[in-house]
N, C-alpha and C positions, 0 to 999 in steps of 0.2 A: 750249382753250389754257391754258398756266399765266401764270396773272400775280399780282403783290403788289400787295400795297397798303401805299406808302410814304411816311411821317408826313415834315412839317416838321422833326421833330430828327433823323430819323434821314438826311433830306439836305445838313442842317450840318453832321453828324457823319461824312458819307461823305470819301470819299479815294482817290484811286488807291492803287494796291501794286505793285510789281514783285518779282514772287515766284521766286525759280530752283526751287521744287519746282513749283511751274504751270506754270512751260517746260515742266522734265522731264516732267512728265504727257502733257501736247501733242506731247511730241515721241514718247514712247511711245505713245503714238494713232496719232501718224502713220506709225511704224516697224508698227505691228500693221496698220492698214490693206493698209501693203506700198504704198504710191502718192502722189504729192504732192499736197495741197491747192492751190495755185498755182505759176506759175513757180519761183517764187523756191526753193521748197522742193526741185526735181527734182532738181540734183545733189547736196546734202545727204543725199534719199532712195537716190540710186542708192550712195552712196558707202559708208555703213554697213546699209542692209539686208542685207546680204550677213553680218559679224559679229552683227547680231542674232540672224538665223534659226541662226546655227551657235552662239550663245548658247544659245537655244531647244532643238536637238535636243542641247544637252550636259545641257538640266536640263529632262525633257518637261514636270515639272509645274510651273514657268514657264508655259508655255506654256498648258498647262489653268489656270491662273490667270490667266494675263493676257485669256483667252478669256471666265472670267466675270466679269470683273471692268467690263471695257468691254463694256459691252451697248447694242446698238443704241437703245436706249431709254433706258437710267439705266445712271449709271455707278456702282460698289460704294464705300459715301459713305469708306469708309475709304482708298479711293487718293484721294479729293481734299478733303482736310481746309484747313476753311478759313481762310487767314491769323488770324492774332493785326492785325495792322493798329497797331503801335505800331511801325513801321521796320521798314526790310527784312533780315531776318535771311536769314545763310547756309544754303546747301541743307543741309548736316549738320545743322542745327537744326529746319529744317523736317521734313525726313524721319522724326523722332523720332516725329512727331506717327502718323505711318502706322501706324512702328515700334509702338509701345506700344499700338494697339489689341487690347483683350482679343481671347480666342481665341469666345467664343461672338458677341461683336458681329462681329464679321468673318463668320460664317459667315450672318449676320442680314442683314449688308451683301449680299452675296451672291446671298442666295433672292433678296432685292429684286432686285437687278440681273438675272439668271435669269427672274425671275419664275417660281421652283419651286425643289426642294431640291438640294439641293448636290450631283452627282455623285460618285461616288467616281471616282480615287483622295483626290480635296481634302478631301471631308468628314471624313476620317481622317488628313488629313497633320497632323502637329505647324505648328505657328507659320507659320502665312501669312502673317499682317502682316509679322515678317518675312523671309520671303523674298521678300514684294513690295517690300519696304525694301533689300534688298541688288540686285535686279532694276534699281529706281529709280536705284540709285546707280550703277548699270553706264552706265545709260542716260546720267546726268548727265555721268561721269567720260570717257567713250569718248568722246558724240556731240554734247552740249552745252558743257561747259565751256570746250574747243577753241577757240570762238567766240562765248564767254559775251559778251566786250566786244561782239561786232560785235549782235548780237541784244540785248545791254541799247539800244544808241543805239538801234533802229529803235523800241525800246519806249518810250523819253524820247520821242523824235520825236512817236510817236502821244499820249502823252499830254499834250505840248505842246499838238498842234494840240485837242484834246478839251478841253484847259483853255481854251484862246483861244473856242474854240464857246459851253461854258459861261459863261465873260464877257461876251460879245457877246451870246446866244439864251437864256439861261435852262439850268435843269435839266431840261424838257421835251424841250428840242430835244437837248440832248446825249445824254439819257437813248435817246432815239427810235432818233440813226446810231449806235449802238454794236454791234451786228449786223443789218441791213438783212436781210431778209426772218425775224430773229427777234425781234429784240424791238422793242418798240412801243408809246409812248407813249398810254396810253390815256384817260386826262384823267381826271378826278375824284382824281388820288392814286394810278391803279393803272398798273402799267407789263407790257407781257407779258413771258414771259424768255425763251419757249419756247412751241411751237406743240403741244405733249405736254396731252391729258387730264389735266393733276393736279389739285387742289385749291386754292385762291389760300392764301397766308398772309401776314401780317402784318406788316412792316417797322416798323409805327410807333414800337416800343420800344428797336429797333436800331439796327447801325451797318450801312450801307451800304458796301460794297468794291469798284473798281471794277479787275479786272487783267488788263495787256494779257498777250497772250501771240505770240511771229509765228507756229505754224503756223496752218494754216487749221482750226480748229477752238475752242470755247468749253463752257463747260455752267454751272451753279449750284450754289453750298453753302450750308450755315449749320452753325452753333452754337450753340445754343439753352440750353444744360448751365448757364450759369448765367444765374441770371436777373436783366433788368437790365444783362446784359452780352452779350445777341445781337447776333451777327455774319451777314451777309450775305455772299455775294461772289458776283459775276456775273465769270465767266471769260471773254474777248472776245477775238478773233483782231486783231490790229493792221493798220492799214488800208495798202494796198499789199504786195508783196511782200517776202519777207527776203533783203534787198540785201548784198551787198557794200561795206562804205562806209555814202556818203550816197545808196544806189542802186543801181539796175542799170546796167550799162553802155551806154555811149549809143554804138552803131555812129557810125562816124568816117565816113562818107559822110553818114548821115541829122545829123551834127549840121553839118557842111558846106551840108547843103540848109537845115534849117531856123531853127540858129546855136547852139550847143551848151546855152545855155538853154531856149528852145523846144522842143528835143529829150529835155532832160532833162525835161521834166513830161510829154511825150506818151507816150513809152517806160513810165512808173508806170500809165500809166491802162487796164493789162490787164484789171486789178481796179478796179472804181470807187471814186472817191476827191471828199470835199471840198476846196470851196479854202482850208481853216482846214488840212485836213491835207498837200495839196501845198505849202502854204509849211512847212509842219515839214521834212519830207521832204527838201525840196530847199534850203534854204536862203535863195529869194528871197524877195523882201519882197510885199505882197499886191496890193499895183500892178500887179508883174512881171507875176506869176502868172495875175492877171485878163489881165491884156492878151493875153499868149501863149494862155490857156483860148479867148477871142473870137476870134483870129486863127485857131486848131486850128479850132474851129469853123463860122468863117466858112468855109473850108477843105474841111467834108466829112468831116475826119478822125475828130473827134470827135465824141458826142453830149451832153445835158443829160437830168437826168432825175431825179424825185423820191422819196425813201424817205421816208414819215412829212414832216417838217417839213427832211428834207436834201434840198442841191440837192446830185448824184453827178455827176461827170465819168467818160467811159469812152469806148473804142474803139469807133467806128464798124466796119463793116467793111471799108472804106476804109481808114483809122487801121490796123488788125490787119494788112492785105495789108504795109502799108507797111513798117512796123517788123517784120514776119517777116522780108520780103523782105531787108531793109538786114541783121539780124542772120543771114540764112544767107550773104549776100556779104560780112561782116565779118571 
């Protein structure tokens, strides 16, 4: 497994980010995948893969780029450079960073992700970074920005409810539900990020970066370049789906049966969710939310159940029957 080892200053020094070139990335994962990470993502996917792939066959080598670029193991460090973490700068500024990578670190980036040399036609094409820079921006321009506000709240949301954790449980605990079954608070200092063979490295000098992102997918950066001023950043899918709103929509029959608040927390817990982040999500206060979680529970609908030091709420398959059922007669 890879994990760090993460010093006292460099967990005063941490911070959430909200990055729109880490959207775009995410959201370029999930257009190359070709299929949703959770609900929420399904018709967002079905609606633009159709102009990406015809993106794709208008520029092949796109295509053979964006193929090494995202490798099932590591991704080519130069599409995911890691924030500056002094305020959230616009994706035009962001994107620079990809942009201006030299031509021989790009190709370096690359073997790594590959794990072997560069196939041709790539290894020969003039300026990848940027054509993966103007790639990026297509991505941003067409299939993110659309809906930049609705995906920035879901991302305040989550990192509302991660702030409140952190206040309440420590930096252990918050550190731990940040991706359930990948990262994992290890104790002595060391945190896992990823369940990959790497090598552990060192946080104690740096700044820690912590940034949501909604699709369903995450991975790790740094910056090391100067020293004294390393950057870290753990990229993390944001907890429940990407809503509409403050949400998915709550079928008008199921919030009849179980009263349109009730409703609204059961309907989120496709994906497991804490009670620190169903009151982001949704708006009620943690009273509520316990009450309804107990009641869901008492019920059959739901289940409890532990990642690291998080208690996760999620559909039973009771819960799942119910809310299919009410949203195909909706």
């Amino acid at each position: 497994m890879g994990w760090w080892r993460i010093g006292a200053d460099a967990l005063a020094g941490s911070r959430f980010v909200v990055s729109p070139l880490a959207e775009t990335v995410a959201a370029l994962k999930a257009l190359h995948a070709g299929r949703a990470g959770h609900l929420g993502e399904r018709a967002w996917v079905a609606e633009h893969l159709p102009a990406y792939r015809a993106r794709l066959a208008a520029e092949p080598l796109d295509g053979l780029l964006v193929r090494a670029a995202i490798s099932p193991t590591w991704n080519a460090d130069f599409l995911t450079p890691t924030p500056l973490g002094d305020g959230e700068r616009c994706f035009e500024e962001e994107v620079e960073a990809v942009r201006a990578t030299g031509r021989a670190a790009a190709l370096a980036d690359l073997e790594v992700a590959l794990a072997g040399p560069v196939p041709e036609p790539l290894a020969s094409a003039p300026d990848l970074p940027g054509r993966l820079a103007e790639l990026l921006t297509w991505v941003w321009r067409e299939t993110v920005l659309p809906e930049w506000a609705r995906r920035r709240r879901v991302m305040e949301a989550d990192v509302t409810a991660r702030t409140a954790r952190l206040a309440r449980d420590g930096w252990a605990a918050a550190l731990d539900e940040l991706c359930p079954g990948r990262t994992r608070w290890l104790g002595d200092g060391r945190l896992q990020v990823n369940a990959r063979d790497y090598p552990p490295r060192s946080v104690e000098g740096g700044r820690l970066l912590l940034v949501p992102v909604t699709p369903a997918t995450g991975w790790v950066s740094w910056d090391a370049s100067r020293e004294g001023e390393e950057r870290y950043a753990i990229v993390y899918p944001c907890a429940g789906v990407l809503a509409d709103g403050a949400g998915p929509v709550v079928p008008q029959a199921l919030g009849a049966l179980l009263g349109p608040a009730r409703a609204g927390v059961l309907v989120r817990l496709e994906s497991p969710l804490s009670t620190s982040q169903l009151v982001a999500l949704t708006g009620q206060g943690l009273g509520s939310v316990g009450r309804h979680l107990k009641v869901l529970r008492d019920a059959g609908l739901i289940r409890r159940g532990r990642a690291g030091r998080s208690v996760l709420y999620a559909w039973t398959e009771a819960g799942a029957v119910l809310v299919r059922a009410q949203r195909g007669g909706s």
